[in-house]
Backbone as a chain_set.jsonl record, in Angstrom:
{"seq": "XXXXXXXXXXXXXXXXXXXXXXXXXXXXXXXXXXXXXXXXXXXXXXXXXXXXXXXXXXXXXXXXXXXXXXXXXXXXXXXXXXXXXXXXXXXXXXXXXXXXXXXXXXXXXXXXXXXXXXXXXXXXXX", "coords": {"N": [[2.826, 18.26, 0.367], [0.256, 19.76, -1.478], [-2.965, 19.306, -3.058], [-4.385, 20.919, -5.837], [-7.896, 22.25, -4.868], [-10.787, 22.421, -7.048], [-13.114, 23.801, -7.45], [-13.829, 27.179, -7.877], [-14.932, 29.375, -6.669], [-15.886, 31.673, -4.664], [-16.262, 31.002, -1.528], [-13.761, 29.131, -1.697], [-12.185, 29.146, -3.324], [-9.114, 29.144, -3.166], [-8.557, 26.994, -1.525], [-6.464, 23.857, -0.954], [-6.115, 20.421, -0.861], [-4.236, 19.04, 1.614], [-1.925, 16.109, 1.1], [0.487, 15.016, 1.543], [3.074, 15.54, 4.511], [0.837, 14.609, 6.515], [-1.938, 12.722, 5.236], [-4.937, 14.95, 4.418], [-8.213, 14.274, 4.779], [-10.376, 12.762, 2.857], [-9.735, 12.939, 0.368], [-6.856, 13.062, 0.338], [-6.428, 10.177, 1.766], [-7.131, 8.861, 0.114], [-5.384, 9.436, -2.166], [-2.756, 9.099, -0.963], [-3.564, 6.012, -0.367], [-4.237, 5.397, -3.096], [-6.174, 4.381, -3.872], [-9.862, 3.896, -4.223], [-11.991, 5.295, -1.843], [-14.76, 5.856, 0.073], [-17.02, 7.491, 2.669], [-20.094, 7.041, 4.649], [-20.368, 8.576, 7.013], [-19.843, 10.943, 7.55], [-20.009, 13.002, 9.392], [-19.596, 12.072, 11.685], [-18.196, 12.89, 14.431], [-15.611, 11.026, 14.783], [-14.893, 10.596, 12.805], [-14.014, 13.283, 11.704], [-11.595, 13.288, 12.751], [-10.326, 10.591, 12.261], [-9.725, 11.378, 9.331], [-8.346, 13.075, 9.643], [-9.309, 16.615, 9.446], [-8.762, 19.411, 8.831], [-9.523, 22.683, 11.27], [-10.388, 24.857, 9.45], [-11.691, 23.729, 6.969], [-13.371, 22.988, 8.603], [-14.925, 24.852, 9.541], [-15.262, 26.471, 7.838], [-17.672, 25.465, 5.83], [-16.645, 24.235, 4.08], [-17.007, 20.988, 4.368], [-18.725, 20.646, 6.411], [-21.123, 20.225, 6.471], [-20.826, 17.892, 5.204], [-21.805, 14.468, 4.522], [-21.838, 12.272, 3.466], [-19.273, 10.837, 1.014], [-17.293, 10.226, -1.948], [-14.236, 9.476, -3.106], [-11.981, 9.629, -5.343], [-9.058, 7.731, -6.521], [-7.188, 8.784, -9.915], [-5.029, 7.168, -11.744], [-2.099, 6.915, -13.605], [-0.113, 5.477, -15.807], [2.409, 5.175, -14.957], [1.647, 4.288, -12.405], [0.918, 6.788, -10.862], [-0.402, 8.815, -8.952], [-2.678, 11.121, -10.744], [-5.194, 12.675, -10.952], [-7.634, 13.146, -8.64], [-10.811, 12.052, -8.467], [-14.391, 13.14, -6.923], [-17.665, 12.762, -5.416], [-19.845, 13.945, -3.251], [-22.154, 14.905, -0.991], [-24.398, 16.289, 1.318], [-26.679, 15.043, 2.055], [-28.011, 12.251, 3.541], [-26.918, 9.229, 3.225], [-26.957, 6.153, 3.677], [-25.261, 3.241, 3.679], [-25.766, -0.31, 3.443], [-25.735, -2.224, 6.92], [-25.438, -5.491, 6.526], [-23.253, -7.612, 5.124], [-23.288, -8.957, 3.028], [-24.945, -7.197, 1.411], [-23.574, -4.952, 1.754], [-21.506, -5.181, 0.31], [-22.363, -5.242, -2.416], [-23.221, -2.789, -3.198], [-20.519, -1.591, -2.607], [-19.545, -2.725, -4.641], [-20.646, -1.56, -6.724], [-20.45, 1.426, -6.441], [-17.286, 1.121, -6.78], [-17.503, 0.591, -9.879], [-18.766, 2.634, -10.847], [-16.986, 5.011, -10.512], [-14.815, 3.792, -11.917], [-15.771, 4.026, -13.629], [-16.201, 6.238, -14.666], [-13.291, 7.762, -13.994], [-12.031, 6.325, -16.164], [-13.232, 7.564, -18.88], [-12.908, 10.335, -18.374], [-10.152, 10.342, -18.754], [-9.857, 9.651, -20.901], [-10.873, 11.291, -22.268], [-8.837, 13.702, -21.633], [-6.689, 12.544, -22.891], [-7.548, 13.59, -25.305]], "CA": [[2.269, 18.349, -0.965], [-1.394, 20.153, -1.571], [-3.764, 19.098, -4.188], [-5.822, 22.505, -5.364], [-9.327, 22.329, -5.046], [-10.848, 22.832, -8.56], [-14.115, 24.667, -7.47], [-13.001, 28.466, -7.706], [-16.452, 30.164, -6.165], [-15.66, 31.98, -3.149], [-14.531, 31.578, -0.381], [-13.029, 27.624, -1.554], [-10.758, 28.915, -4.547], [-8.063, 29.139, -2.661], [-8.513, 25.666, -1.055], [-6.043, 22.618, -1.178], [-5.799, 19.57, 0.392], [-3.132, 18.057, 1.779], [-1.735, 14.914, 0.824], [1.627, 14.901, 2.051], [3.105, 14.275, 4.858], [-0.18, 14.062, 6.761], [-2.723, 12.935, 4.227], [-6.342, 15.071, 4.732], [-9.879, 14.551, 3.82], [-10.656, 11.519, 1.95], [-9.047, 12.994, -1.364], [-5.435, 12.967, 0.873], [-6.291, 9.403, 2.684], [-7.727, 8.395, -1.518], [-4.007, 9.707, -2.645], [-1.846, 7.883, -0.327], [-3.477, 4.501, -0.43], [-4.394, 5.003, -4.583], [-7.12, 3.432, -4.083], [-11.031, 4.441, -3.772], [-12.051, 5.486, -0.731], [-15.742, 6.398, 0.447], [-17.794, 7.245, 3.821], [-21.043, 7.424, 4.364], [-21.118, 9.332, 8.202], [-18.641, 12.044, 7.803], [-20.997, 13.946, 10.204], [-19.85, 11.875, 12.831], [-16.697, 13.688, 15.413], [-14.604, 10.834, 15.164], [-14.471, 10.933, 11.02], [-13.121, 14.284, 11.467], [-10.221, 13.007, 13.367], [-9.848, 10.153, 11.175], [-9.454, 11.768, 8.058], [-7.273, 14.597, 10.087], [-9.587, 17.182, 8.975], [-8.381, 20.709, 10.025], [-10.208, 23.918, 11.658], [-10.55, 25.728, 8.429], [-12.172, 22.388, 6.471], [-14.931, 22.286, 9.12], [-15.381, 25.265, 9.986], [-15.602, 27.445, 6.714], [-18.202, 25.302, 5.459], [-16.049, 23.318, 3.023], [-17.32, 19.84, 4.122], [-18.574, 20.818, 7.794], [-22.566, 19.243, 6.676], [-20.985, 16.915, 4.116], [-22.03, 13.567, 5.35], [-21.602, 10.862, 2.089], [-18.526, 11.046, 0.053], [-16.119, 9.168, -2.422], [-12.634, 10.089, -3.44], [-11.625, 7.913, -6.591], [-7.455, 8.179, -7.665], [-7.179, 8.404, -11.181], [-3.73, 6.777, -11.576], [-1.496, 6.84, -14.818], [0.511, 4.111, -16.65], [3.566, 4.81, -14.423], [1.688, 4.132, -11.105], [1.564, 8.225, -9.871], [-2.018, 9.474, -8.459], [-2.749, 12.649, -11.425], [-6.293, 13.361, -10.476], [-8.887, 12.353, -7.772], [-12.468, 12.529, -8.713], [-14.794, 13.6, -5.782], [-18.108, 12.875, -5.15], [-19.987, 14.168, -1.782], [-23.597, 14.972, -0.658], [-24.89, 16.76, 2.812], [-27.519, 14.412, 2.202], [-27.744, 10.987, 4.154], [-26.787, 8.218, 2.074], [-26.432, 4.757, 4.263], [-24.447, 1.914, 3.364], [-26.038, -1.473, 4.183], [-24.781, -2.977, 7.698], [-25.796, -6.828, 6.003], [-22.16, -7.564, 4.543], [-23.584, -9.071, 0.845], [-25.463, -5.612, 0.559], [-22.406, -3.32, 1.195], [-20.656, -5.586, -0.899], [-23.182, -5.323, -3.733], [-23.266, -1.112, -3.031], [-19.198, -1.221, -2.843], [-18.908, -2.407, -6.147], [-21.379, -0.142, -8.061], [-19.677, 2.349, -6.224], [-16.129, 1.086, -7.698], [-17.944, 0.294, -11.05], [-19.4, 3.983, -11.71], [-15.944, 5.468, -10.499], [-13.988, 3.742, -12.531], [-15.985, 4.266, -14.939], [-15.887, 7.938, -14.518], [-12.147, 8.157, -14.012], [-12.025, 5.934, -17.573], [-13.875, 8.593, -19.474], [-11.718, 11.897, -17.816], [-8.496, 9.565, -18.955], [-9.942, 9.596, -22.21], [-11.462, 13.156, -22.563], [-7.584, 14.268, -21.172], [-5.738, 12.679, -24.017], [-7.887, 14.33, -27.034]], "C": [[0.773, 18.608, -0.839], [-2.046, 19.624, -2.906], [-4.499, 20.32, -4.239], [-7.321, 21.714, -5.711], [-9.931, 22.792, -6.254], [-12.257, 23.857, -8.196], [-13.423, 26.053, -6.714], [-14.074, 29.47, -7.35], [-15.612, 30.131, -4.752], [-16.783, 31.453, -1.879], [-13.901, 29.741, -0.763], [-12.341, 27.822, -2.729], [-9.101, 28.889, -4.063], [-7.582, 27.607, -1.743], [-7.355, 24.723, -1.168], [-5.715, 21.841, -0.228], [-4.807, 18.464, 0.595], [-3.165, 16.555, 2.047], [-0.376, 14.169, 1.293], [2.027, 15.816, 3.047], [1.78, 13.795, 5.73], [-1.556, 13.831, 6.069], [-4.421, 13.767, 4.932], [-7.231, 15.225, 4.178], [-9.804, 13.214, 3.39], [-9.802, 11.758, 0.616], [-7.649, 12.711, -0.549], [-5.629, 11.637, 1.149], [-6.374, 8.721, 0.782], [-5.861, 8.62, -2.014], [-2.939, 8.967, -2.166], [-2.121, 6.375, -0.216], [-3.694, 4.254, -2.02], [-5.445, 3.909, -4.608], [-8.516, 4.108, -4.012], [-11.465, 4.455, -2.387], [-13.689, 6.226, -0.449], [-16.53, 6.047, 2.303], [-18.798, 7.788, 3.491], [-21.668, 8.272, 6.144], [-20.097, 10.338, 8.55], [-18.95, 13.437, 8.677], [-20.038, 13.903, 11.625], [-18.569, 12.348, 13.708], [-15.907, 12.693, 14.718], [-14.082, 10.37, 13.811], [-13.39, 11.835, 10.611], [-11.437, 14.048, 11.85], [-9.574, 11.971, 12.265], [-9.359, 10.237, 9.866], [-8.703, 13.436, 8.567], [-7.683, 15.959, 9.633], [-9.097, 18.784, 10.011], [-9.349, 21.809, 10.034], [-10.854, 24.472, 10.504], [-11.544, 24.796, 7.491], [-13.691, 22.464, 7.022], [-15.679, 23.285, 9.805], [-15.863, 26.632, 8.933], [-16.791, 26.773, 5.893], [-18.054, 24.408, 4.264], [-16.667, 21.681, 3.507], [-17.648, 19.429, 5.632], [-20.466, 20.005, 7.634], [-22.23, 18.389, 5.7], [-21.429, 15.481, 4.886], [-21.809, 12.5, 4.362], [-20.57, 11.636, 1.174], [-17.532, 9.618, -0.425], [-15.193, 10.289, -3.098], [-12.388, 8.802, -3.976], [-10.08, 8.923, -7.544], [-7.348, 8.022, -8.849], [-5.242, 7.921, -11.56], [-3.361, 6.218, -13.177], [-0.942, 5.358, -15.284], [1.462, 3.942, -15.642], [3.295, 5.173, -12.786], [1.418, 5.863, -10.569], [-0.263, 8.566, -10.43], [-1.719, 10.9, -9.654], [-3.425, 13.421, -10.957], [-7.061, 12.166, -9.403], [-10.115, 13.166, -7.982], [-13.187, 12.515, -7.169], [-16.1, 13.626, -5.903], [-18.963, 12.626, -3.52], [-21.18, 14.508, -2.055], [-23.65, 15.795, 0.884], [-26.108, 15.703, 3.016], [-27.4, 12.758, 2.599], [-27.754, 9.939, 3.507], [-25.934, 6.735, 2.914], [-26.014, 3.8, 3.363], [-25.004, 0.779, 3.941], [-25.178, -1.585, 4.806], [-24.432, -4.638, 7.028], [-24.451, -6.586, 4.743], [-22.361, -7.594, 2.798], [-24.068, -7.483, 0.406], [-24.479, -4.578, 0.544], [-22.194, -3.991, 0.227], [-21.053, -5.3, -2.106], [-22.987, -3.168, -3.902], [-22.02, -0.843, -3.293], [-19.084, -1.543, -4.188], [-19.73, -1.942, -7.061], [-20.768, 0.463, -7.482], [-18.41, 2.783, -7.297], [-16.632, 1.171, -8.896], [-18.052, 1.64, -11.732], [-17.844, 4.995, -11.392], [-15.172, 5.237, -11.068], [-14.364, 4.028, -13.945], [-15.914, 6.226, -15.564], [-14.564, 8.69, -14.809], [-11.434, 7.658, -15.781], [-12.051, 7.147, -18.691], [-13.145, 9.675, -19.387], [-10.479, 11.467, -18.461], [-8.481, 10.175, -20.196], [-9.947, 11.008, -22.981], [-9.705, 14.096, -22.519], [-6.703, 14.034, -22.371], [-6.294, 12.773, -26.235], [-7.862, 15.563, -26.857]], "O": [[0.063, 17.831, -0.201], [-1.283, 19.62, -3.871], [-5.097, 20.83, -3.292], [-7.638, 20.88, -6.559], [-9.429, 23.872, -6.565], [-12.287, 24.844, -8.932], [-12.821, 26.157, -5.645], [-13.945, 30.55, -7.925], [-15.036, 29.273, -4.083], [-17.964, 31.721, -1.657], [-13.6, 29.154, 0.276], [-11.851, 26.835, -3.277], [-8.133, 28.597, -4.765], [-6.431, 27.306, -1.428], [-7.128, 25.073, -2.326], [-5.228, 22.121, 0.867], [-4.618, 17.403, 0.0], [-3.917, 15.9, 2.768], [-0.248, 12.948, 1.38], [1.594, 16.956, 2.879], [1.578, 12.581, 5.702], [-2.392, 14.711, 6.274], [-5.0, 13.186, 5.85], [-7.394, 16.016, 3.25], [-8.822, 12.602, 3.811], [-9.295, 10.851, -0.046], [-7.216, 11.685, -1.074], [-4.584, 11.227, 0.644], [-5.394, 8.071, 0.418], [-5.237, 7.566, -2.141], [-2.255, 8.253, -2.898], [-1.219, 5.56, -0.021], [-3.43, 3.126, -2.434], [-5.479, 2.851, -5.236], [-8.317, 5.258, -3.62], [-11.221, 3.425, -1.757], [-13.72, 7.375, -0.89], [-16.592, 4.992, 2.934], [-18.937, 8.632, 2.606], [-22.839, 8.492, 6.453], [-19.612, 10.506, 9.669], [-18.371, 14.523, 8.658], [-19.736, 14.826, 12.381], [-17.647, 11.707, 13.203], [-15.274, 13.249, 13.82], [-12.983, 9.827, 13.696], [-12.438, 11.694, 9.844], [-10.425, 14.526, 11.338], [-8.62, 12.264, 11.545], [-8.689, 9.36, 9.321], [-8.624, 14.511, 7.972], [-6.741, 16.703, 9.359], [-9.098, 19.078, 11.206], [-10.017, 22.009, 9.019], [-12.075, 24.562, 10.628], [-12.515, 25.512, 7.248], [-14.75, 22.211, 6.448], [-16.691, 23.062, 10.471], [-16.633, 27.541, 9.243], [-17.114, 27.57, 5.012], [-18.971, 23.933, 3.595], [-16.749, 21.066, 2.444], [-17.211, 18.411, 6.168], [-20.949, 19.356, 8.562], [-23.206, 17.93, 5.108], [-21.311, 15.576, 6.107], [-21.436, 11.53, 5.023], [-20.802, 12.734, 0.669], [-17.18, 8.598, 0.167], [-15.368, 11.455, -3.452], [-12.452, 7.635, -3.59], [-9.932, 9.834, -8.359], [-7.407, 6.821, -9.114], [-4.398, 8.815, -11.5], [-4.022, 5.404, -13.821], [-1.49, 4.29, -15.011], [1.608, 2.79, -15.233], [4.006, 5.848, -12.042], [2.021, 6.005, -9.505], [-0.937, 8.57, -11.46], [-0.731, 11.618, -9.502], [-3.074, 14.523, -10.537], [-7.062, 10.935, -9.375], [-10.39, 14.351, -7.795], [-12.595, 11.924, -6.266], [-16.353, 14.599, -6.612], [-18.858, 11.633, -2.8], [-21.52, 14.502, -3.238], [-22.59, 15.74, 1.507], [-26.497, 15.534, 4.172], [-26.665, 12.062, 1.898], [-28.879, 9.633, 3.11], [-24.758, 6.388, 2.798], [-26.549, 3.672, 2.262], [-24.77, 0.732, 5.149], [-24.031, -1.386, 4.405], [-23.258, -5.008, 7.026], [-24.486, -5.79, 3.805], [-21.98, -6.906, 1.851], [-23.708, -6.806, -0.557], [-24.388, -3.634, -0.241], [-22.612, -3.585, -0.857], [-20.195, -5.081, -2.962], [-22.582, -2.602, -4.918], [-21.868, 0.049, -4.127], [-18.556, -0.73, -4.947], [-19.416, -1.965, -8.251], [-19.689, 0.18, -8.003], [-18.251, 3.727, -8.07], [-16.129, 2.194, -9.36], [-17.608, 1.871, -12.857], [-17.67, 5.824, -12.286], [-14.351, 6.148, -11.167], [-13.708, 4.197, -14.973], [-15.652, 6.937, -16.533], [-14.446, 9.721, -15.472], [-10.642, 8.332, -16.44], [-11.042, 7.573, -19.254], [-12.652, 10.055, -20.449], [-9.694, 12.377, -18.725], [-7.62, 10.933, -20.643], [-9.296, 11.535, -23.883], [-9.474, 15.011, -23.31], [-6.058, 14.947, -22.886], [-5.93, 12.449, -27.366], [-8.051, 16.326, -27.805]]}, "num_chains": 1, "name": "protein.A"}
């Protein structure tokens, strides 16, 4: 199963990323657990592996200097991933190591994503 890529500017209209059966990227790894999902060193080799990113992904320029991203499931009444919202950066965006400060960073994170995915819910059924 592919998700399409919504930005249609060449060369990434043709894009999608798989979600089934090996999930890839953060929006695929975001789809199979339905949950939010963000990194902040997607620079680093062993990201790429982790998030099973393939040849074409990292080497067309699709997300080959991304380095900070979130992938947030927007999930219906009856449980089933519709949309995943997507924000990413090339620009370096650390995460406190000091546990209280991610913690405090993870949930504005969740906070402005859900609040995001709220809003799209809303905007979708007018």
């Amino acid at each position: 199963m592919d998700l399409k890529f919504l930005n249609n500017s060449e060369p990434f209209k043709d894009i999608r990323f798989q979600v089934k059966p090996v999930p890839r990227g953060l929006v695929g790894v975001a789809y199979q657990r339905k949950r939010l999902v963000y990194d902040d060193k997607l620079t680093l080799d062993d990201r790429k592996k982790l998030y099973n990113l393939n040849t074409f992904l990292l080497e067309n320029g699709v997300i080959s200097r991304t380095d900070f991203a979130i992938a947030k499931p927007i999930i219906d009444k009856n449980d089933k991933v519709v949309e995943i919202i997507t924000f990413d950066t090339e620009q370096n965006v650390e995460i406190p190591i000091d546990k209280h400060k991610k913690k405090e960073v993870e949930d504005l994170i969740k906070i402005y994503s859900n609040m995001f995915s709220k809003i799209l819910t809303l905007i979708k059924l007018q």
